[in-house]
C-alpha positions as CSV (number, residue, x, y, z in Angstrom):
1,X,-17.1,-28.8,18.4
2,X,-17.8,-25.7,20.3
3,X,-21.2,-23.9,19.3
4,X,-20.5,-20.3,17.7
5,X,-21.4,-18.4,20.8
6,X,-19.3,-20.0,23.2
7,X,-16.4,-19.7,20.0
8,X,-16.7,-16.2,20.1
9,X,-16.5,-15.7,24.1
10,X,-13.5,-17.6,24.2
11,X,-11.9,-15.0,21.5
12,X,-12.9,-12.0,23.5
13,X,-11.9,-13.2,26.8
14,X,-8.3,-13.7,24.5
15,X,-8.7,-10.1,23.1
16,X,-9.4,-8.7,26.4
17,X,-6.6,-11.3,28.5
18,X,-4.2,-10.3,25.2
19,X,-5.2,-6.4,24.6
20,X,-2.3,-4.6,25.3
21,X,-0.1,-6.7,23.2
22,X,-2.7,-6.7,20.6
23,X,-2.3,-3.3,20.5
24,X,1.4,-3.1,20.5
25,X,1.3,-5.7,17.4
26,X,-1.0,-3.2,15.5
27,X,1.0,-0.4,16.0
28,X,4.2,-2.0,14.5
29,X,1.6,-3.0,11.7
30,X,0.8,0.7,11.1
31,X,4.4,1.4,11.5
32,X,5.2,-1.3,8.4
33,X,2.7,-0.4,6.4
34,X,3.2,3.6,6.8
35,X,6.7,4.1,6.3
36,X,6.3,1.9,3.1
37,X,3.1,3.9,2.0
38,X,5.3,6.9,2.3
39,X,8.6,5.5,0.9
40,X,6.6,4.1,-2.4
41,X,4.2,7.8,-3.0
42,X,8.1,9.2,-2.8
43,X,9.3,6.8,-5.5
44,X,6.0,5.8,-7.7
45,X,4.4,9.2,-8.2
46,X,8.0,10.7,-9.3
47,X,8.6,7.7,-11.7
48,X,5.0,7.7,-13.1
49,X,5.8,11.6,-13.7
50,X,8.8,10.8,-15.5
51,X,7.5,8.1,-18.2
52,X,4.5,10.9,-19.1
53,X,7.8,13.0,-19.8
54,X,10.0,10.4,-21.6
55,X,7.5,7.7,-23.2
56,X,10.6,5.4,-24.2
57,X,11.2,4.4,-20.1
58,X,7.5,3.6,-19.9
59,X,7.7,0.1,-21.0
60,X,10.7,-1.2,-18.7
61,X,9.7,1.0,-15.5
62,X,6.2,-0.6,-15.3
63,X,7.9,-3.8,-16.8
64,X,10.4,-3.4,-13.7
65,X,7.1,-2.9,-11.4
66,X,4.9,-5.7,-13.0
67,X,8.3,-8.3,-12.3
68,X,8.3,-7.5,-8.7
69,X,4.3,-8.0,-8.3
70,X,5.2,-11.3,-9.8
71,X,7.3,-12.3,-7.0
72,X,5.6,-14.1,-4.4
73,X,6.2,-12.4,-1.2
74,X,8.1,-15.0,0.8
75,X,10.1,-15.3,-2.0
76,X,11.1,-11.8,-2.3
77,X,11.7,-11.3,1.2
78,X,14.3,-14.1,1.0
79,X,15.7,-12.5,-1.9
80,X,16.2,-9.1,0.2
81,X,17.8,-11.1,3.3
82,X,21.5,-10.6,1.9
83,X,20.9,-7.0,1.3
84,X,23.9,-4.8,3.1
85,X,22.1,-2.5,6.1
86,X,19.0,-3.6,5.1
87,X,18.3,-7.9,5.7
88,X,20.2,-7.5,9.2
89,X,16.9,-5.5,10.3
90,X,13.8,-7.4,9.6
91,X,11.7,-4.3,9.8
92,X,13.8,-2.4,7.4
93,X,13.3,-5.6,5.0
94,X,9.4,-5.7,5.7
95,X,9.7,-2.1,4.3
96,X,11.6,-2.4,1.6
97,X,9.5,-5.1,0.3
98,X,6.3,-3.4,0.9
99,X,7.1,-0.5,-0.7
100,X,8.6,-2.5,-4.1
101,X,5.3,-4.4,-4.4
102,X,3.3,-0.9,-3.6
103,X,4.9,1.0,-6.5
104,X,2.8,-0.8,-9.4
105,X,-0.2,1.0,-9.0
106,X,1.4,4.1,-7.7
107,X,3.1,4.1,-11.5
108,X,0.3,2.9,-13.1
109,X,-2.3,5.4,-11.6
110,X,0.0,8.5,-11.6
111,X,0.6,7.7,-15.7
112,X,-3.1,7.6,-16.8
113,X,-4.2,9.9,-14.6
114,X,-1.6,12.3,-16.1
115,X,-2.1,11.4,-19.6
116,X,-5.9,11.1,-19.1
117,X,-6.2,14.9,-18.7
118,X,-8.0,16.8,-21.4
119,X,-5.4,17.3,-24.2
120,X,-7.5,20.4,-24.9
121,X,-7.0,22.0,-21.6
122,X,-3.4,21.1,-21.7
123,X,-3.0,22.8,-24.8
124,X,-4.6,25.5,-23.7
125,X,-2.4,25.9,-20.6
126,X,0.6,25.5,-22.6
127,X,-1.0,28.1,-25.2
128,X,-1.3,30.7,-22.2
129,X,3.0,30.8,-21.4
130,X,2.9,28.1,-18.6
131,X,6.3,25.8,-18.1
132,X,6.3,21.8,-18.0
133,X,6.5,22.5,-14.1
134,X,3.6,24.6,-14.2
135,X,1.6,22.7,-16.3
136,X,2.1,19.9,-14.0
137,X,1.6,21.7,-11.0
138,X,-1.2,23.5,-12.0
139,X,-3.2,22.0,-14.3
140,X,-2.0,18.4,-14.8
141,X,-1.5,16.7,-11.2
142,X,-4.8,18.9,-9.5
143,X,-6.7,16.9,-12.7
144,X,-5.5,13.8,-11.8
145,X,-5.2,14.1,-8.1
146,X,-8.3,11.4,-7.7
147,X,-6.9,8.5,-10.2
148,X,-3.6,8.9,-8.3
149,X,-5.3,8.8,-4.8
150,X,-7.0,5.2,-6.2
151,X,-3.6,3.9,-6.9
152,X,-2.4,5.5,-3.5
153,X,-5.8,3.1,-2.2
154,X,-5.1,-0.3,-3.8
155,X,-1.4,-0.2,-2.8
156,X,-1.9,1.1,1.0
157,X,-4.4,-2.2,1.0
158,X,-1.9,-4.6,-0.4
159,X,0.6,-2.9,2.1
160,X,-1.7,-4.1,4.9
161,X,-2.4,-7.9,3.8
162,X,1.2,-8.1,3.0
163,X,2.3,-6.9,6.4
164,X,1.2,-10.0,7.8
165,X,3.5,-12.0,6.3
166,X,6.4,-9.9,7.5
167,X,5.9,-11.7,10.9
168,X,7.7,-14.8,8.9
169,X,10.9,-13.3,9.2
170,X,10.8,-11.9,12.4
171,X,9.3,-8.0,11.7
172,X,6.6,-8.4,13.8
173,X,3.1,-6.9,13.2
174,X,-0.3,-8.8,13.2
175,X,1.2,-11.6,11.6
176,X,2.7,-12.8,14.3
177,X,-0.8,-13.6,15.7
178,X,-1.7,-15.0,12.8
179,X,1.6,-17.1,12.5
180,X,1.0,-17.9,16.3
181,X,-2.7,-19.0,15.8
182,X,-2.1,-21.8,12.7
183,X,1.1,-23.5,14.8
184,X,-1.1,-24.2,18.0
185,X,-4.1,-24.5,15.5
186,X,-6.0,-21.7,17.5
187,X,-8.8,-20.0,16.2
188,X,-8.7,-17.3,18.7
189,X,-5.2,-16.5,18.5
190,X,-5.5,-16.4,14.1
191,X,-8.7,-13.8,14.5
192,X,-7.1,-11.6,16.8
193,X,-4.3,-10.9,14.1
194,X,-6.8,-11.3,11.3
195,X,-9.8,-8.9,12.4
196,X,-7.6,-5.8,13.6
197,X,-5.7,-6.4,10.1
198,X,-9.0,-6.7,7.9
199,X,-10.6,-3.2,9.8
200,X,-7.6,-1.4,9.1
201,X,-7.7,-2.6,5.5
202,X,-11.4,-1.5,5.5
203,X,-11.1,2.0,7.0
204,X,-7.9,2.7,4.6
205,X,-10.2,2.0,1.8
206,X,-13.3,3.8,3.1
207,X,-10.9,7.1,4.0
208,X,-8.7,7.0,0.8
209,X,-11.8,6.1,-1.2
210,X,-13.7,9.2,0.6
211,X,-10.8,11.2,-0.6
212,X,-10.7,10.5,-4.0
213,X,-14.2,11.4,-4.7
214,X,-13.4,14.6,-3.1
215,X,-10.2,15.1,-5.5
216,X,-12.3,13.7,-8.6
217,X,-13.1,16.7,-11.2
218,X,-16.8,18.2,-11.2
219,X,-18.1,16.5,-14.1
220,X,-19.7,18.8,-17.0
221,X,-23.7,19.2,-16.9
């Protein structure tokens, strides 16, 4: 068994022999996990807007989005394989699954932090002549703006760990290190898909967590 020192020489002479593809493997990651990101804020933010509006679709939209986190991922990119347009293109399959299992706390967050704004200062707004578009515009969504970047957090970090399993069915990304590294049983090769993935986890979380203090309301002295 190799001593620890000499383990980790052997996986930075990879990294450095392996660097450029590496890199090109991290990029489709971010590719994967940022078109989903953007496709799910599109869909989840709107739909968590609606069920503040129309409380009888709130219980079968997050119903819908609680079914799909259910799903284990393999499974669900199997199911998606048939799809017309879509499971002929692996990368538009790794998409579209990311950005189904990324709407649940898109929904979630955008709904309480919506309906966890001060009914006082709502009434108020609505007291002073502003619209249901203005009241969310201006009051509503600026209130909640934090609790809807935390949801925005948790599901760009799923997006990431997911990713990595969209290398099973041919979309590339770190995965396919990591896929790589357990069929030649190679340490090396399974950390250089792992790390890059883990960091870019971390410095989502650290930005978008940055952010949503930033967003959160001043809180009353």
């Amino acid at each position: 068994m190799l001593c620890p020192a000499r383990q980790l020489m052997n996986f930075w002479n990879f990294v450095a022999q392996n660097k450029l593809e590496i890199a090109d493997l991290t990029l489709e990651h971010l590719w994967m996990v940022g078109a989903a990101t953007l496709f799910s804020i599109a869909i989840g933010i709107p739909l968590g807007i609606l069920i503040t509006r129309k409380p009888a679709l709130r219980k079968p939209v997050i119903a819908a989005a609680n079914i799909v986190q259910t799903i284990p991922s393999l499974a669900l990119f199997g199911f998606l394989l048939p799809a017309p347009w879509i499971g002929d293109r692996a990368g538009r399959l790794a998409v579209l699954a990311l950005t189904l299992y990324a709407l649940l706390p898109l929904i979630r967050n955008t709904y309480t932090g919506i309906k966890g704004v001060d009914r006082a200062v709502v009434e108020a707004a609505r007291g002073m002549g502003l619209t249901d578009w203005q009241l969310l515009s201006k009051v509503e969504l600026p209130l909640a703006a934090s609790v809807i970047i935390a949801g925005v957090r948790v599901a760009v970090v799923i997006s990431i760990g997911l990713a990595t399993i969209a290398a099973a069915i041919g979309a590339g990304g770190l995965g396919e290190l990591i896929f790589r590294g357990l069929a030649m049983v190679n340490n090396d090769v399974i950390l250089a898909g792992a790390i890059p993935a883990a960091l870019m986890a971390l410095s989502a979380d650290t930005l978008l967590g940055w952010l949503e203090k930033r967003l959160s309301p001043p809180r009353a002295a």
